[in-house]
C-alpha positions in Angstrom: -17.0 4.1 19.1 -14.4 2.7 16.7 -11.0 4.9 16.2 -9.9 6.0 13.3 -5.7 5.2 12.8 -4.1 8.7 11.7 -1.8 6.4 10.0 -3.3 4.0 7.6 -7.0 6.0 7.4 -8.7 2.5 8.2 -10.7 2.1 11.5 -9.7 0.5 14.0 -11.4 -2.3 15.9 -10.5 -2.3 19.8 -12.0 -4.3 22.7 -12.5 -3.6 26.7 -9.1 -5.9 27.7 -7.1 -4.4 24.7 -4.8 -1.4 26.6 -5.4 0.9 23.8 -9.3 0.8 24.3 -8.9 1.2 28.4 -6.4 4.2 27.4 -9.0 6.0 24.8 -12.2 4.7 27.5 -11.2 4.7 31.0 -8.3 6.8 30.9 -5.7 4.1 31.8 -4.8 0.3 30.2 -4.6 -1.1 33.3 -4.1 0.6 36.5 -4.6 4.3 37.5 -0.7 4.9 38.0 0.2 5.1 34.8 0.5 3.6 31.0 1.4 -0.1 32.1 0.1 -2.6 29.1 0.9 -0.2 26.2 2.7 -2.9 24.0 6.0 -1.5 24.0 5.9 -2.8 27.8 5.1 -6.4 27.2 8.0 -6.5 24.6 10.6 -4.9 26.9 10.0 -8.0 29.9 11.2 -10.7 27.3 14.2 -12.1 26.8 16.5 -12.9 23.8 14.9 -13.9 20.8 11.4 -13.7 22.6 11.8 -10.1 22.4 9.3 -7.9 19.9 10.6 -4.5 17.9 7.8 -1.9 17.5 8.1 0.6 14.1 8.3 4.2 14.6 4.8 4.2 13.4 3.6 2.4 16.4 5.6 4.2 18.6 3.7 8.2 17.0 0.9 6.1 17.2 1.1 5.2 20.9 2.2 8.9 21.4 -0.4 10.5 19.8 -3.3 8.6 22.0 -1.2 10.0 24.8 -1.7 13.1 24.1 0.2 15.6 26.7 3.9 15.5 27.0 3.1 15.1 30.9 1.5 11.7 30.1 4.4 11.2 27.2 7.0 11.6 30.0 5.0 9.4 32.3 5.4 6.9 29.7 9.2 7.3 28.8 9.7 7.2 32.6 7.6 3.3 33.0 9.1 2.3 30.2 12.6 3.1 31.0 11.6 1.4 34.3 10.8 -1.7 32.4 13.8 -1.8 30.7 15.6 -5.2 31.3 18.6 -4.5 33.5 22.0 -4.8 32.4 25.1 -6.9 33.2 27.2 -5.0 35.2 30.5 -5.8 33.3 29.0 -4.4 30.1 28.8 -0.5 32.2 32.4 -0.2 30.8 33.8 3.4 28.8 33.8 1.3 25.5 29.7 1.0 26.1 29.5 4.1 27.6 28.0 6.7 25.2 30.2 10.2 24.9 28.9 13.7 24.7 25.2 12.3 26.8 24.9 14.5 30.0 23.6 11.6 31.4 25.5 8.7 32.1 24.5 6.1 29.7 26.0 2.4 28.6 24.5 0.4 25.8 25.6 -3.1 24.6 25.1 -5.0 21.6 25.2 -8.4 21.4 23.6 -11.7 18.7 20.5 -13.3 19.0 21.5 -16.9 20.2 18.9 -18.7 18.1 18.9 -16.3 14.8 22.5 -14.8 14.5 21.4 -12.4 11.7 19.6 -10.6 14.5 20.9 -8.1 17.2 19.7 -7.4 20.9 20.8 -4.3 23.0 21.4 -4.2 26.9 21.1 -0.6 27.9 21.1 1.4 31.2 21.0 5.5 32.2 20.9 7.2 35.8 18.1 9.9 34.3 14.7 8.7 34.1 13.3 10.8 31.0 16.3 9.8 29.1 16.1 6.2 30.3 12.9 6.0 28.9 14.0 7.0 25.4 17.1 4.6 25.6 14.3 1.8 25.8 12.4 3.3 23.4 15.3 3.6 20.7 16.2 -0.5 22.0 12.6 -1.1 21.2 12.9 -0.1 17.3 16.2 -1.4 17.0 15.9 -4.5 19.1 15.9 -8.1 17.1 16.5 -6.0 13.9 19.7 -7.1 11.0 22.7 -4.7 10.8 21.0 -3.0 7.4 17.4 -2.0 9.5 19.5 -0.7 12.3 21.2 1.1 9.8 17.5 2.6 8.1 17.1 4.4 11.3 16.8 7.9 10.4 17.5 10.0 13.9 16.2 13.3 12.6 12.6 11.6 11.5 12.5 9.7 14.8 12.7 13.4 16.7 10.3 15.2 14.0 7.9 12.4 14.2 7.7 11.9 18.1 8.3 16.0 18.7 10.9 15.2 20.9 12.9 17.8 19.1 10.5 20.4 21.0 10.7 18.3 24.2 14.1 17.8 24.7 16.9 20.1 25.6 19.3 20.7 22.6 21.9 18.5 25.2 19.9 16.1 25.4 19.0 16.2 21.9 23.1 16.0 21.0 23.1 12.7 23.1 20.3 11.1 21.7 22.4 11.3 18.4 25.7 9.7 19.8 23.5 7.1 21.7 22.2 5.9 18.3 25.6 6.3 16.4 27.2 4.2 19.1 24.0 1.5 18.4 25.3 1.5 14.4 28.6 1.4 15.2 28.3 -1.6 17.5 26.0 -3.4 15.1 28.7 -2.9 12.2 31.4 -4.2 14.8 29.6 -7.6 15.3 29.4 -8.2 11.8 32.9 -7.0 11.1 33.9 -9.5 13.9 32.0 -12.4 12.1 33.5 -11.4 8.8 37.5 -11.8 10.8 
């Protein structure tokens, strides 16, 4: 059996130790818990510059194969689990993103090695919504102030359904969380500009 990508039309080619195979075979890439070795989880251990951005096709891609929205919330959930923790003194009201029922904080800061590029810490007390926190860090993460900019909020809900997932609430938050992502991203490069 050789998929077919819904995106591109081309097959394509997948092996037994490739998590997407063990996912579409076996039911599971690695153990019977849960998701663990979809590649939005290897990205999310590294640090800095080691770190690796998925597109938004990637991410429908992975969420199509999962099918359900149980399994989808599974996934949100071990991925927001994976989510490298954040420096305490960044949980401040500045980083702290307004109108989220949830209490979220998400931090900006430059890529040591490649100062073009742009690295979020982020943490949540909710699960679900922790989980999309990483996944929005995952798109944006590594990325230059005019890609963070491309991200278009409304085709990232259409595309993943989360628009018929979420609560309206939660949907609202989702919004300022990215805003506050643009708006930190402008204020680094303002900052190097000064």
């Amino acid at each position: 059996y050789t998929p077919v990508s819904h995106m591109t039309g081309r097959r394509v080619r997948m092996l037994p130790w490739d998590p997407l195979w063990r996912l579409r075979h076996v039911g599971y890439p690695v153990s019977p818990r849960g998701y663990r070795g979809l590649p939005a989880f290897a990205s999310l251990s590294m640090a800095g510059s080691e770190r690796m951005s998925m597109n938004l096709d990637e991410v429908v891609e992975i969420f199509d194969i999962l099918g359900d929205w149980d399994q989808r919330y599974q996934y949100l959930v071990e991925l927001g689990e994976k989510l490298p923790p954040m420096p305490e003194e960044y949980k401040t009201e500045e980083n702290k993103v307004k109108g989220c029922m949830s209490q979220v904080w998400v931090k900006a800061y430059r890529d040591p090695d490649d100062p073009r590029r742009i690295h979020y810490y982020g943490d949540c007390d909710t699960s679900i919504i922790k989980g999309v926190l990483a996944l929005i860090i995952q798109l944006l993460d590594g990325r230059t102030l005019e890609e963070i900019e491309q991200l278009d909020v409304d085709d990232f809900f259409k595309r993943l359904k989360l628009d018929e997932n979420l609560s309206p609430n939660r949907h609202f938050g989702v919004y300022a969380l990215v805003e506050l992502m643009k708006k930190q991203a402008r204020e680094l490069e303002s900052a190097d500009k000064a």
